[in-house]
C-alpha atoms as one frame of an Amber mdcrd trajectory, in Angstrom:
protein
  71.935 -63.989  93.509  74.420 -61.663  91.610  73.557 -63.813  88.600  70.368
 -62.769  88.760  70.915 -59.297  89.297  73.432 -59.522  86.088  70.930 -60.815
  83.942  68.077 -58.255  84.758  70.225 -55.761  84.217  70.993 -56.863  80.854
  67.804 -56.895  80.428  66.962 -54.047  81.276  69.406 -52.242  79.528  69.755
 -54.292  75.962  66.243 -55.960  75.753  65.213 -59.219  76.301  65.612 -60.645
  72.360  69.157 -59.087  72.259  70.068 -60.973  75.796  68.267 -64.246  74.563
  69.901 -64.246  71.378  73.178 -63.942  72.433  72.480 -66.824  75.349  71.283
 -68.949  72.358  74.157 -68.269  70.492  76.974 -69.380  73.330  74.966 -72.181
  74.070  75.224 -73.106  70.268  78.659 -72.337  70.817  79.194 -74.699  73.471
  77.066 -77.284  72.063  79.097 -77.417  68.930  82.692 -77.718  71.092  80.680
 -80.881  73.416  79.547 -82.641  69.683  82.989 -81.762  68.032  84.870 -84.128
  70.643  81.768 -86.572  70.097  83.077 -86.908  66.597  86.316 -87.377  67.214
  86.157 -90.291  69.836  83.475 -91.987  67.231  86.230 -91.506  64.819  88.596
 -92.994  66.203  86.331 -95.664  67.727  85.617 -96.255  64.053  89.153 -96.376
  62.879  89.833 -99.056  65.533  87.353-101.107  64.872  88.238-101.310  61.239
  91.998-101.947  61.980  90.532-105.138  63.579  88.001-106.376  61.264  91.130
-105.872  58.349  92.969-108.096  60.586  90.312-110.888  61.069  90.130-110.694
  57.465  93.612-111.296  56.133  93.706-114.033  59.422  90.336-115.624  57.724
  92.062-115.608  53.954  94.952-117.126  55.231  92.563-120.111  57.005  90.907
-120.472  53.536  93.736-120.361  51.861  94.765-123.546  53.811
């Protein structure tokens, strides 16, 4: 309930487009830290999965190579 009573009185002191605006921005905010680690474990997901296919490769060269 203090939540509430935080947020009207931000409202009623700043304006409702100044209050929504900066709400907007620190959910951007937030967004951008949740995608950011997103990134990084596709990244390295990535990176894994390439360390393997380079090593079925050289395994399948050597097979041909035979």
């Amino acid at each position: 309930m203090e939540e509430i009573q935080m947020i009207s009185t931000l409202i009623g002191s700043l304006g409702f487009p100044i209050v929504a605006c900066c709400y907007m921005a620190w959910m951007h905010n937030e967004s951008e830290t949740r995608h950011s680690k997103e990134r990084q474990d596709m990244t390295d997901a990535i990176n894994s999965l390439s360390t393997v296919l380079e090593v079925i490769k050289d395994r399948l060269d050597i097979k041909d190579n035979d």
